[in-house]
N, C-alpha and C positions, 0 to 999 in steps of 0.2 A: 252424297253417299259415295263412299271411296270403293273400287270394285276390290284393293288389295291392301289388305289390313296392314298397320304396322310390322305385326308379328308376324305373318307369313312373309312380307318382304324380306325381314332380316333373316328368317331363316332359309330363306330362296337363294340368298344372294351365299348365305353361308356354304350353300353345298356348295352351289358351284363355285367358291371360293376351295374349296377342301377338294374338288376337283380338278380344278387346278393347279394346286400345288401336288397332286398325286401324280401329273403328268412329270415333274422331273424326275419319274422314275425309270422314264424312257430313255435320257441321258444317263442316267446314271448307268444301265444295262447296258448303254452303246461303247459307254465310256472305259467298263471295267472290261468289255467284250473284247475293243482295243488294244488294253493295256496286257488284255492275259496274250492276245497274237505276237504282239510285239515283245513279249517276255519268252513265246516258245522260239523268236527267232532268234532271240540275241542268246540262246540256249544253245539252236542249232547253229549258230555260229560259232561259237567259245563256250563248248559244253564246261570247261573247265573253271568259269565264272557263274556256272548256276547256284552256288549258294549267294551271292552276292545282288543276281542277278533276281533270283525269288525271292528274298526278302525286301527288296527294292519296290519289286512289285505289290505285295502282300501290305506292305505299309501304305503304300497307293492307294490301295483297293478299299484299305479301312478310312482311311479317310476321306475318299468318293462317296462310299456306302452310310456315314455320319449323315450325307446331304440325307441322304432320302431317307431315313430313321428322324431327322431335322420336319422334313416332311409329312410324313405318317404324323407325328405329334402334332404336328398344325392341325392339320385333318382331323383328327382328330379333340383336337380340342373346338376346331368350328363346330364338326356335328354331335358332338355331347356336353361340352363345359362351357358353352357359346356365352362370351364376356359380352357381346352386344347385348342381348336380352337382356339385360336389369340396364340399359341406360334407355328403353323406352319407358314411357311413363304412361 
C-alpha cells in the first residue's frame, strides 16, 4: 500500500513547481530596481539625454517584466490546467 497516491504526488510536485518559478520575480524586482537607479543617474549626469535615456530604460523594463508574466503563466498553468494529470492512468 503506497502512503502517497499518484495524484497527490503530481499535484505536490506541481505546486512546488509553480513555486518555483514565482521566485524569478525576485529578480525581476532586483533587476528593474537596478535599471530604474542607473537610469536616474545617467539622468543626473546629462540631464540633457533623458529622453533617450528613459526610453532605453522603459524598453528594458518591459522586456525584464515578460520573464515574470512568462512565469505567472507557468504557475499557473501547473496549478489549474495541470497537463500531468491526464498522463496518469
Amino acid at each position: 500500500m503506497s502512503l502517497v497516491t499518484p495524484l497527490a504526488f503530481v499535484l505536490g510536485l506541481s505546486a512546488l513547481g509553480a513555486g518555483f518559478t514565482m521566485v524569478a520575480a525576485i529578480g525581476i524586482g532586483l533587476g528593474q530596481g537596478f535599471a530604474a537607479g542607473k537610469a536616474v543617474e545617467g539622468v543626473a549626469r546629462q540631464p540633457e539625454a533623458k529622453g533617450d535615456i528613459l526610453q532605453t530604460m522603459l524598453v528594458g523594463q518591459a522586456v525584464a517584466e515578460t520573464t515574470g508574466i512568462f512565469a505567472l503563466i507557468i504557475a499557473m498553468v501547473l496549478l489549474f490546467a495541470n497537463p500531468f494529470i491526464s498522463q496518469l492512468s
